[in-house]
BAVEX-179089 format. One record per residue (C-alpha): residue number from 0; x negated, y negated, z negated; residue in one letter. Coordinates in steps of 0.1 Angstrom, whole numbers. Example, Ala and Ser with C-alpha at 12.3 -4.5 7.8 and 13.67 -1.06 7.14 Angstrom:
+-----+-------+-------+-------+---------+
| num |     X |     Y |     Z | residuo |
+-----+-------+-------+-------+---------+
|   0 |  -123 |    45 |   -78 |       a |
|   1 |  -137 |    11 |   -71 |       s |
+-----+-------+-------+-------+---------+
This chain:
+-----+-------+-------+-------+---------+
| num |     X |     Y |     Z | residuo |
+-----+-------+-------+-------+---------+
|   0 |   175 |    84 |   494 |       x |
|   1 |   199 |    88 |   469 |       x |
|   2 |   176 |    96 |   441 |       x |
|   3 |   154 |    69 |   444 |       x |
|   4 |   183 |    46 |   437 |       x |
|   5 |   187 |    63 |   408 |       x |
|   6 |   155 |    66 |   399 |       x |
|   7 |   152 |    28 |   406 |       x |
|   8 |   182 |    21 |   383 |       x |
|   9 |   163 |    39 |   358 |       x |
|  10 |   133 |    16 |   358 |       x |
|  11 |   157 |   -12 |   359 |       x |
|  12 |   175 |     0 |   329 |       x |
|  13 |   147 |     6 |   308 |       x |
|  14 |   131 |   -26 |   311 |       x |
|  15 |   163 |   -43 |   306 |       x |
|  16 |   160 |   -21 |   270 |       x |
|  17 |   126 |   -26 |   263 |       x |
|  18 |   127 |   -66 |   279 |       x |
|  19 |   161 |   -83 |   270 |       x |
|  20 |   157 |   -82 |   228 |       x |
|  21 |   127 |  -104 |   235 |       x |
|  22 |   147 |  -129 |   248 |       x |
|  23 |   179 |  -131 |   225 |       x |
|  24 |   153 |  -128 |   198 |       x |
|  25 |   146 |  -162 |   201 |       x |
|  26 |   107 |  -157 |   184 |       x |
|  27 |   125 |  -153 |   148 |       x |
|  28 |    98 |  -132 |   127 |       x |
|  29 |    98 |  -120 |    90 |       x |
|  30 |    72 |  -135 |    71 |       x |
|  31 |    53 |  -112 |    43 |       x |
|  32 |    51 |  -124 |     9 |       x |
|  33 |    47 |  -116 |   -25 |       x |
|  34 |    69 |  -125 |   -60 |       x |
|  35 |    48 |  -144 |   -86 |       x |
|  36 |    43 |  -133 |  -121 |       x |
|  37 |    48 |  -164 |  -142 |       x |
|  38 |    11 |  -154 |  -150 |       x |
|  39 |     4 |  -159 |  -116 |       x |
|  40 |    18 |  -193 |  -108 |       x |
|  41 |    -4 |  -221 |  -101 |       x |
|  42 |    -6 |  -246 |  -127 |       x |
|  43 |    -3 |  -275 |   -99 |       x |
|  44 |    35 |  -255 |   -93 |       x |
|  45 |    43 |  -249 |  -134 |       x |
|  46 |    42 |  -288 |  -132 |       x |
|  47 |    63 |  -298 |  -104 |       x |
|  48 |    82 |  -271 |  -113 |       x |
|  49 |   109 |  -290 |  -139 |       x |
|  50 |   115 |  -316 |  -114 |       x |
|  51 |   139 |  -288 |   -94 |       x |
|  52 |   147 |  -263 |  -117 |       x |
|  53 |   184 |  -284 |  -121 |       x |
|  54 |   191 |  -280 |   -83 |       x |
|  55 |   201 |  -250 |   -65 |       x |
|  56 |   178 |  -243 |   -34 |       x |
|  57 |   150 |  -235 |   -15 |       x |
|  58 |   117 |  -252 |    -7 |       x |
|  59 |    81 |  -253 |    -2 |       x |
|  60 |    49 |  -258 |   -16 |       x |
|  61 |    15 |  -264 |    -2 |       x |
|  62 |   -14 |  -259 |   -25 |       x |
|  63 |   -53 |  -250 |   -12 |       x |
|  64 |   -41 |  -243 |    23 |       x |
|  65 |   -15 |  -219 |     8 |       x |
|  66 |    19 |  -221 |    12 |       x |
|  67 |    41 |  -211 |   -18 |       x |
|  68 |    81 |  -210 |   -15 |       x |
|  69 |   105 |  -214 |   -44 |       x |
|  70 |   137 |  -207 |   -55 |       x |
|  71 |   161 |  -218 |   -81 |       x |
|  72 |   193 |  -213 |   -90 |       x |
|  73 |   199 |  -247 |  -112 |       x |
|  74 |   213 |  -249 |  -148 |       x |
|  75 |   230 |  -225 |  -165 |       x |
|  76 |   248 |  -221 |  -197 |       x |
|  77 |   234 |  -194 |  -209 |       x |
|  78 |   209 |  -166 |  -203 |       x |
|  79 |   210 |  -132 |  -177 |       x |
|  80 |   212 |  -154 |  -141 |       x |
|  81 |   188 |  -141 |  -116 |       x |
|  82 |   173 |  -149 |   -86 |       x |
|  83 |   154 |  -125 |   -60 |       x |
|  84 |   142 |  -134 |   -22 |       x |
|  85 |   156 |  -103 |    -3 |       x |
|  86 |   134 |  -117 |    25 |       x |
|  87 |   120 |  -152 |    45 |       x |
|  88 |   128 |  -159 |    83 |       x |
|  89 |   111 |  -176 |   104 |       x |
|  90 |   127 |  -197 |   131 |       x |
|  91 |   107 |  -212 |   161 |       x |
|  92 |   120 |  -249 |   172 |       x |
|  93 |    93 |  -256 |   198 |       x |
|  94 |    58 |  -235 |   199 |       x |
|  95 |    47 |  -256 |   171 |       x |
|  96 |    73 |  -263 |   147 |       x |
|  97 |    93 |  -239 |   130 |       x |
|  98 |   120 |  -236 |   104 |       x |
|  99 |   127 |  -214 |    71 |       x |
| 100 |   153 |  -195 |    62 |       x |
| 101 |   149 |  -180 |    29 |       x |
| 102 |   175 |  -149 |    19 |       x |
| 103 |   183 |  -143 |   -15 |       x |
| 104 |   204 |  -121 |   -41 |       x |
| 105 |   217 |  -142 |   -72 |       x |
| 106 |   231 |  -122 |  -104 |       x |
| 107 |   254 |  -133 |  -130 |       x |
| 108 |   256 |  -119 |  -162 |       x |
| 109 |   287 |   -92 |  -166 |       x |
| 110 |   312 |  -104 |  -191 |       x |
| 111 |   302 |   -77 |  -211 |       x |
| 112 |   265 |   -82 |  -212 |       x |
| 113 |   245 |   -95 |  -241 |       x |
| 114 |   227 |  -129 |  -234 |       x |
| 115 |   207 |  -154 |  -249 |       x |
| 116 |   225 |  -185 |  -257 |       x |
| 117 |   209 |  -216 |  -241 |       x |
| 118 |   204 |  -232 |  -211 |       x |
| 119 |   186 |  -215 |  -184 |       x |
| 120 |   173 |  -218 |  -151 |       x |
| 121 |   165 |  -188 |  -125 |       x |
| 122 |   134 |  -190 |  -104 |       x |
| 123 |   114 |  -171 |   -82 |       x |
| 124 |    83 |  -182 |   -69 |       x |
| 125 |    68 |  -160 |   -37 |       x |
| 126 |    33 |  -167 |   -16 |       x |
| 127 |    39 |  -165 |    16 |       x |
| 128 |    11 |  -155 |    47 |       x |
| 129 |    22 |  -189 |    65 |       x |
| 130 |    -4 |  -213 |    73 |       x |
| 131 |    17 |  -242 |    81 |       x |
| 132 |    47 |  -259 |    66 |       x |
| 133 |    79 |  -254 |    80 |       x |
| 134 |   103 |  -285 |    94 |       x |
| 135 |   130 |  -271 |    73 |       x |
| 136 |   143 |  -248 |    51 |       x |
| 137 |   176 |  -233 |    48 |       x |
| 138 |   188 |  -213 |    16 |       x |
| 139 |   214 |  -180 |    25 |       x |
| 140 |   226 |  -166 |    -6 |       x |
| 141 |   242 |  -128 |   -18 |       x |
| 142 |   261 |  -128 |   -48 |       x |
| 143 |   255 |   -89 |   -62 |       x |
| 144 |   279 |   -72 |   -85 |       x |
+-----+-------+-------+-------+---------+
């Protein structure tokens, strides 16, 4: 009698492992993508493009039932700023609408380095395997040394 308790338990407790991650999850998937040579940008995107470059943040793009995310890190003084998406979230509102949340690494220049003097502004421009715009998108940013 005793050992079918524990056997029992045992059951119990591996579901609760295999079951329970589901739910604090909360449906929040990574989504594939891939970073854009500037060869490989859309000419629709290289025209919008200016209108954001100033602005530090995320957003998205639709073009040909694709869906293209961007980001930029705004003006700079000078040259050696760089932007790269570590990775994309997505977040489930309802069953239909989700949100964005787009992880990145900036780096500054060192001190020491030497950089082209002149505005500049850091992009990165990734496809993404979405199919459908997102409500939102949030912008979470790692400064690396």
């Amino acid at each position: 009698m005793k050992k079918t308790y524990i056997a029992i338990g045992i059951i119990i407790l591996i579901l609760a492992i295999l079951f329970v991650p589901k739910f604090l999850d909360k449906g929040d998937q990574k989504v594939k993508y891939k970073v854009l040579e500037s060869s490989e940008i859309p000419e629709k995107i290289k025209e919008i493009l200016p209108k954001y470059l100033a602005e530090e943040r995320a957003l998205t793009c639709r073009l040909n039932d694709e869906i293209y995310v961007l980001v930029t890190r705004g003006e700079k003084q000078t040259g050696g700023y760089k932007v790269d998406v570590d990775k994309i979230m997505m977040e489930q509102r309802t069953k239909d609408d989700f949100d964005l949340v787009v992880y990145a690494k900036f780096k500054d220049p060192d001190t020491n380095d030497i950089v082209a003097q002149g505005f500049s502004y850091p992009f990165t421009i990734v496809k993404t395997n979405l199919n459908k715009m997102p409500e939102s998108i949030r912008l979470e940013v790692e400064y690396e040394e």
